[in-house]
C-alpha positions in Angstrom: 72.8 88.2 132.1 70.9 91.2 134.2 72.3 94.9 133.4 74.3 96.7 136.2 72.1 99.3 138.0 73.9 101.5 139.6 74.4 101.5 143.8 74.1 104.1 146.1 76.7 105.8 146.2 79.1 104.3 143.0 80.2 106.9 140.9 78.8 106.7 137.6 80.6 107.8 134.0 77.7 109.0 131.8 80.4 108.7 129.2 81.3 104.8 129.2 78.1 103.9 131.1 76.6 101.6 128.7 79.8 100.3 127.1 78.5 96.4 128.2 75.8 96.6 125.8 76.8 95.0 122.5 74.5 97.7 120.1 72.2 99.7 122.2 73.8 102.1 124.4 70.4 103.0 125.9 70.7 101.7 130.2 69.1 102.5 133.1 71.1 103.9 135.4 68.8 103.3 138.8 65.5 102.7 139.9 64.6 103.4 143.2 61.0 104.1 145.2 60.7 107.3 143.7 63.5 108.2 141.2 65.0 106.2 137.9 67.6 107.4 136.4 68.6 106.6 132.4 71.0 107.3 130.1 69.0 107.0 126.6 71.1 107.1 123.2 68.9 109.1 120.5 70.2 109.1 116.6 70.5 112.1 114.4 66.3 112.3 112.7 64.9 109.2 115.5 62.0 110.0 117.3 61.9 108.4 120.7 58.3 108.3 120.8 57.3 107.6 117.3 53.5 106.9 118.3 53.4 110.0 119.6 53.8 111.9 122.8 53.7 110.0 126.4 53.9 111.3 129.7 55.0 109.7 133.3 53.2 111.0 136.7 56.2 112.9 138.2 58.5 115.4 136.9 61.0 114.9 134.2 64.1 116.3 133.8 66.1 116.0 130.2 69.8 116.8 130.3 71.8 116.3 127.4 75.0 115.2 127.6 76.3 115.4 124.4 75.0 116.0 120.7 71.4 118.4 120.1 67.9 117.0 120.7 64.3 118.5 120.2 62.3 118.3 123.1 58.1 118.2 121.5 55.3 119.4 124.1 51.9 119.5 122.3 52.4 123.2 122.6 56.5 124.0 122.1 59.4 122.7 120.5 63.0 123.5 122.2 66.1 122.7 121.0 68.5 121.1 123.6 72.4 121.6 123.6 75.0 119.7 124.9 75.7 120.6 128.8 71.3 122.0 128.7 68.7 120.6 130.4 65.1 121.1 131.0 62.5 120.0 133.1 58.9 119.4 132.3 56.3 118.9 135.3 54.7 115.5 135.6 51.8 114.4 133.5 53.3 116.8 130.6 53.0 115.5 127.1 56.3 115.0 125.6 58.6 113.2 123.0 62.7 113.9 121.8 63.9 114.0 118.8 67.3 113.5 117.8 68.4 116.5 115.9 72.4 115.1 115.3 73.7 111.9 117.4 72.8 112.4 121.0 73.5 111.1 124.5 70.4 112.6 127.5 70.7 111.6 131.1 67.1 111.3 131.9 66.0 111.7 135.3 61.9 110.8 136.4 60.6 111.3 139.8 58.2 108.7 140.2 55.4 110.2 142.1 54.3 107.6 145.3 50.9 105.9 144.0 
């Protein structure tokens, strides 16, 4: 059965947004020409990138929802709250860490090709 991606428009609860998954509360929220949207699910101590850093073309932006993470750039570590967010520019190096049970809303602008 295909996920539910969101439609233009429909409200979205961050907070019950992946309750249809039967383990992995990790969903994409939308994916559109130049924007995706995800809600990522990051344990206490997991690394989301554990072979290392990775980048996407366009700007990121890292908003957690609930919990503490640690956002890695080859060159800083910062510690993200609940209710913070932070955005890196595109082509930046970067990797989360789950510093206690975590919920981000992730948000990539997908540069045009």
């Amino acid at each position: 059965m295909a996920t539910h991606h969101a439609e233009p428009g429909e409200i979205v609860d961050l907070a019950t947004w992946a309750e249809d998954l039967p383990v992995d509360k990790s969903k994409a929220i939308a994916k559109i020409a130049h924007l995706e949207l995800a809600r990522l699910v990051i344990s206490g101590g997991a690394e989301m990138h554990s072979s290392g850093y990775c980048q996407v073309p366009g700007p990121i932006v890292v908003h957690c929802i609930e919990g503490e993470i640690e956002l890695r750039t080859p060159d800083r570590d910062r510690t993200i709250r609940e209710g913070q967010l932070v955005y890196l520019l595109g082509h930046t190096e970067h990797t989360i860490r789950g510093v206690r049970d975590s919920a981000v809303l992730l948000t990539i602008v997908l540069e045009p090709a």
